[in-house]
C-alpha positions in Angstrom: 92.3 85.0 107.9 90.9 87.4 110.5 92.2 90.6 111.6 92.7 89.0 115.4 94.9 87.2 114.2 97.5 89.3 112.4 98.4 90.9 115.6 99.3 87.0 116.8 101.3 86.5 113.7 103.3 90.0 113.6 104.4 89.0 117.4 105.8 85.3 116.2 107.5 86.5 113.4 109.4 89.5 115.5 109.8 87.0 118.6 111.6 84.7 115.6 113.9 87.7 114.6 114.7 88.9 117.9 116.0 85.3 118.5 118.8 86.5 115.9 118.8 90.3 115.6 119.7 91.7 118.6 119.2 95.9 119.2 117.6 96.8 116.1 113.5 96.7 117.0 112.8 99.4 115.0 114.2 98.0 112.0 112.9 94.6 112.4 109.3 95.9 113.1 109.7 98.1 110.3 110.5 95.4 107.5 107.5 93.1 108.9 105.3 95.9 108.7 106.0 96.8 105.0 106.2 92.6 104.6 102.5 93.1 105.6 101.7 96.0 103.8 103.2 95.0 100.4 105.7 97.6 100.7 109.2 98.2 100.1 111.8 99.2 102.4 115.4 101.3 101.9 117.2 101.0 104.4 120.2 103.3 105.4 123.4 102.8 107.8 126.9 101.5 108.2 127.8 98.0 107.9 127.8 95.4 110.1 124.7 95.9 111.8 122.7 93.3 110.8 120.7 94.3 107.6 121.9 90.5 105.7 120.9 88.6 108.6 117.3 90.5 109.2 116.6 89.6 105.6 117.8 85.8 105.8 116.4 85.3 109.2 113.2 86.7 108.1 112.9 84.6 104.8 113.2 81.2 107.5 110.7 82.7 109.8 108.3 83.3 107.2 109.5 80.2 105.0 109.8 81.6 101.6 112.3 82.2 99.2 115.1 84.8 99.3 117.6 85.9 97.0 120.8 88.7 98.0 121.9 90.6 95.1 125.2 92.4 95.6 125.1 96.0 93.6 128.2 96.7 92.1 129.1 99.2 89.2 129.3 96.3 86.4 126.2 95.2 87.1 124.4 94.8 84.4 120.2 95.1 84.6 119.6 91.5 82.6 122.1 90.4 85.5 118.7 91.4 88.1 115.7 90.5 85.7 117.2 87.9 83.8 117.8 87.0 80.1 116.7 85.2 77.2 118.7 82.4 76.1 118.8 80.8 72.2 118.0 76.8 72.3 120.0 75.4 69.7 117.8 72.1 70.3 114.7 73.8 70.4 115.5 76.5 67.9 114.0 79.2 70.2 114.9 81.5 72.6 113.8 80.9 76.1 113.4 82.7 79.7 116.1 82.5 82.1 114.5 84.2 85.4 117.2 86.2 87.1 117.0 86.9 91.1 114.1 89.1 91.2 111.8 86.2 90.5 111.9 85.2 94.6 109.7 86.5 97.7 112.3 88.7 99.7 115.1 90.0 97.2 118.2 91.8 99.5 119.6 94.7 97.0 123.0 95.2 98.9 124.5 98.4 98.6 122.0 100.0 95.9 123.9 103.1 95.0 127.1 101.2 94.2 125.2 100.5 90.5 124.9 102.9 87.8 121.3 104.6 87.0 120.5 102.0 84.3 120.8 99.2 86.3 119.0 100.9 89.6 116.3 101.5 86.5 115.5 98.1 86.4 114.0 98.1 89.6 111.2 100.4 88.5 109.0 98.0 87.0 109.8 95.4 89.3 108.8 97.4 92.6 105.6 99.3 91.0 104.3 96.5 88.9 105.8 93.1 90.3 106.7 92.0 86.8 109.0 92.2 84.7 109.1 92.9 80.8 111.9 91.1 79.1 111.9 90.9 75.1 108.1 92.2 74.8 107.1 89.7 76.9 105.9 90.5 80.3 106.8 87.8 83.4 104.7 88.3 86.2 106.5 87.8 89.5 105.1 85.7 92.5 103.6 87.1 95.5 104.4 88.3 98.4 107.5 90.3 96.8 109.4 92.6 99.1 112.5 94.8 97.8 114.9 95.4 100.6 117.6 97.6 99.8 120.2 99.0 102.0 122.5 102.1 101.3 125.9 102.9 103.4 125.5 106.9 104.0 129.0 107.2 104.7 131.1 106.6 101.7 130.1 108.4 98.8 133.1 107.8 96.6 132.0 105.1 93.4 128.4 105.6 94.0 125.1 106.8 92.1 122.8 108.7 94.3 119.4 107.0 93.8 116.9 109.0 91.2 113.7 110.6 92.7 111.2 108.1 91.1 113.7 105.1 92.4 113.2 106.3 96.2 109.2 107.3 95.7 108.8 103.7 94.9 110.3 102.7 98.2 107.6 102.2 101.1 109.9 103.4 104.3 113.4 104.4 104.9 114.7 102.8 107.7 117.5 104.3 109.6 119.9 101.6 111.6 122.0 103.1 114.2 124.5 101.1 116.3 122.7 98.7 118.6 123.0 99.8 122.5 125.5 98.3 125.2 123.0 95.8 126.7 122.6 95.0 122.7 125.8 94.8 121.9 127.3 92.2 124.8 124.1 90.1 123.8 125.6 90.0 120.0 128.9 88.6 121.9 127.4 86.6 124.2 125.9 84.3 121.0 129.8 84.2 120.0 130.7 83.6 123.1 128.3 80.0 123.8 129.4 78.9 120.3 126.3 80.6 118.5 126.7 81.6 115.0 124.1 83.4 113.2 125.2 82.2 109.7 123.9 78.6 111.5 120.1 79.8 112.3 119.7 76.6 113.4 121.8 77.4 116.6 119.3 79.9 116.8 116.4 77.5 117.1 114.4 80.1 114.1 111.0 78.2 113.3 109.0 79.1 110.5 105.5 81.0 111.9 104.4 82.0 108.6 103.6 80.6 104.6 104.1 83.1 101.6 100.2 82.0 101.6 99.7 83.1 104.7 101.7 86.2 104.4 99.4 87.1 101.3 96.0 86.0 103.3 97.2 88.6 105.6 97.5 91.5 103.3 94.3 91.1 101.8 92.9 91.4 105.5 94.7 94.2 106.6 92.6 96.0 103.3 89.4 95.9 106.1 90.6 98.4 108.4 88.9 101.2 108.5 89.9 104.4 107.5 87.3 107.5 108.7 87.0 110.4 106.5 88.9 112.3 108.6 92.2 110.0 108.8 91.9 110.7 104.8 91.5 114.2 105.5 94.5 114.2 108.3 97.1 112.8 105.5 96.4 114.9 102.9 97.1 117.5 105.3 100.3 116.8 106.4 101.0 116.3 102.5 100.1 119.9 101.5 101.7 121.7 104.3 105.0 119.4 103.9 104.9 120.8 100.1 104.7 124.2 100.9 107.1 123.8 104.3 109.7 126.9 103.8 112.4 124.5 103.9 111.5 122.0 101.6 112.7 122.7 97.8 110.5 119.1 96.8 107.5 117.5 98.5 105.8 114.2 99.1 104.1 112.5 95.9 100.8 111.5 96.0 102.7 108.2 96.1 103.9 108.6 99.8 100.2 109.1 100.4 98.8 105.8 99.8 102.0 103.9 101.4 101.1 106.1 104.6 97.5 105.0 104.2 98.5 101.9 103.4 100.9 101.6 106.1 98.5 103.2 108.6 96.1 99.8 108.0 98.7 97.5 109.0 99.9 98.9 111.9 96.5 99.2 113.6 95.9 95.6 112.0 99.2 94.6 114.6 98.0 96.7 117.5 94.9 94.5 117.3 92.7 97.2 116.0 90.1 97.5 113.0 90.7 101.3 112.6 93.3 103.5 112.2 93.9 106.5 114.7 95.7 109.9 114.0 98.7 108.5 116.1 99.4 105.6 113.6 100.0 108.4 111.0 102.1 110.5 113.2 104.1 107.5 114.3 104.8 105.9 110.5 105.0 109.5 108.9 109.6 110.0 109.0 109.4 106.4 107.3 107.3 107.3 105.3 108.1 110.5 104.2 111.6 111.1 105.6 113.2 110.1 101.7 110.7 111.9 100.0 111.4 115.1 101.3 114.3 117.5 99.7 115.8 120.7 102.3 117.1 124.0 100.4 120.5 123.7 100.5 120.6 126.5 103.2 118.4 124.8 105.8 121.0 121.8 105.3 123.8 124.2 106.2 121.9 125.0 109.1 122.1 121.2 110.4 118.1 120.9 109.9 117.5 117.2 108.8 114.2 115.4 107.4 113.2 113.9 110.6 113.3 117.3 112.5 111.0 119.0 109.4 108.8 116.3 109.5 108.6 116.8 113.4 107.7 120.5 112.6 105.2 119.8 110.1 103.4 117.0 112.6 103.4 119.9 115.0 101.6 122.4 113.1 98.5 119.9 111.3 96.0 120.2 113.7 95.2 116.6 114.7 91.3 114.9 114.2 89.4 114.1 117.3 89.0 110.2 118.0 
């Protein structure tokens, strides 16, 4: 595949969304992007916007496989990476693959789990593979963890663990879609449209898991200058030492902004990555990895306003 035409195939697979997903274009553009870039994505808001039916409609447009998981607090982490049965035939104990083992895997409501079974994700987004019985089960590519998070109720839940979130790519936030948006939504209601039928929807697959693979090995020749390198790390330090932040970015969020960086100027149609794809993808990117002192909470600062701050004081390479 060549880098001409990822920009081609980013544009079908959003046009193929849109058809669906109406009001949410940062979201959607988010999720392809990480698709892409091999990447995770956590993404945070109240139900009924849409997060199920970006996943499904995206798993059609791209035509691979795609599993919802629904987190609940009896979940149980064999019930995620699956078990070994005993074959009373056979006389030995064999694999059953639970829903990880798919392309796109939909982890509803995350923190509704306890930590032991969030824990099983850990291996599963780092490695893509999963260790069951001393035996290691590689999963297939491309793999993408979508999990979504209500921020509103906080009764029955388990706040996610640090190294959970660092293993997440972006954090999407999804706000309420606009008016325009929203009488679209009904309109589809309204002509007999229903989104659980894509096929009202006319949704055609643009893409292969092949292809979806072909692409992120091409996005790896984009170049990266020197000074892009030298850009990243910056905003890294001075978000570590930022007066309001009690915990910085890992190394971690550096590579996924690097990484991230690649494939957005791979979808702009470009070969090389420019200051302003770091500025743009930097709240995804770092907005869950950054912890305020409790005072600068009080004060009503948020990530995305710290992360505006530190943007505004990292001097900027010259293209």
């Amino acid at each position: 595949m060549e880098l001409t035409d990822i920009r081609r195939l980013f544009d079908a697979v959003v046009e193929q969304i849109n058809k669906v997903v109406s009001g949410q274009t940062e979201l959607v553009e988010g999720v392809v992007t990480a698709l892409f870039a091999e990447g995770s994505v956590l993404i945070e808001g109240p139900p009924g916007l849409g997060k199920t039916l970006l996943v499904n409609v995206l798993s059609h447009a791209v035509s691979c496989q795609f599993r919802r998981v629904q987190f609940t607090p009896d979940l149980m982490p064999s019930d995620l990476t699956g078990h070994s049965i005993f074959d009373l035939k056979q006389q030995t104990f064999s694999f059953c693959p639970g829903p990880v083992f798919t392309n796109l895997l939909l982890t509803d409501e995350i923190n509704r789990s306890p930590p032991k079974t969030q824990s099983a994700l850990l291996e599963v987004m780092q490695e893509q593979q999963v260790s069951v019985d001393g035996k290691t089960h590689i999963l297939q590519r491309p793999f993408l963890v979508i999990a979504t998070q209500n921020p509103i109720e906080h009764e029955g839940t388990y706040p996610l663990p640090e190294a959970q979130v660092d293993r997440f790519m972006f954090k999407l936030l999804v706000d309420y879609p606009s008016v325009p948006a929203e009488i679209e939504i009904l309109s589809h209601y309204a002509s007999g449209k229903d989104p659980r039928r894509l096929t009202d929807f006319d949704v055609q697959p643009v893409l292969t898991a092949d292809d979806v693979v072909a692409i992120q090995q091409t996005v790896k020749q984009v170049i990266v200058e020197p000074k892009i390198l030298s850009y990243i790390v910056a905003i890294l330090n001075a978000a570590r030492t930022w007066n309001s932040v009690t915990i910085g970015p890992s190394p971690r969020a550096g590579v996924n902004l690097l990484l991230a960086a690649r494939t957005q100027a791979a979808v702009r149609g470009r070969d090389f990555v420019v200051p302003d794809d770091i500025k743009e993808l930097s709240p995804w990117v770092l907005r869950h990895r950054l912890r305020l002192r409790p005072e600068a909470e009080l004060e009503g600062s948020t990530p995305d306003e710290t992360i505006r701050a530190i943007l505004e004081s990292v001097e900027a390479p010259r293209t």
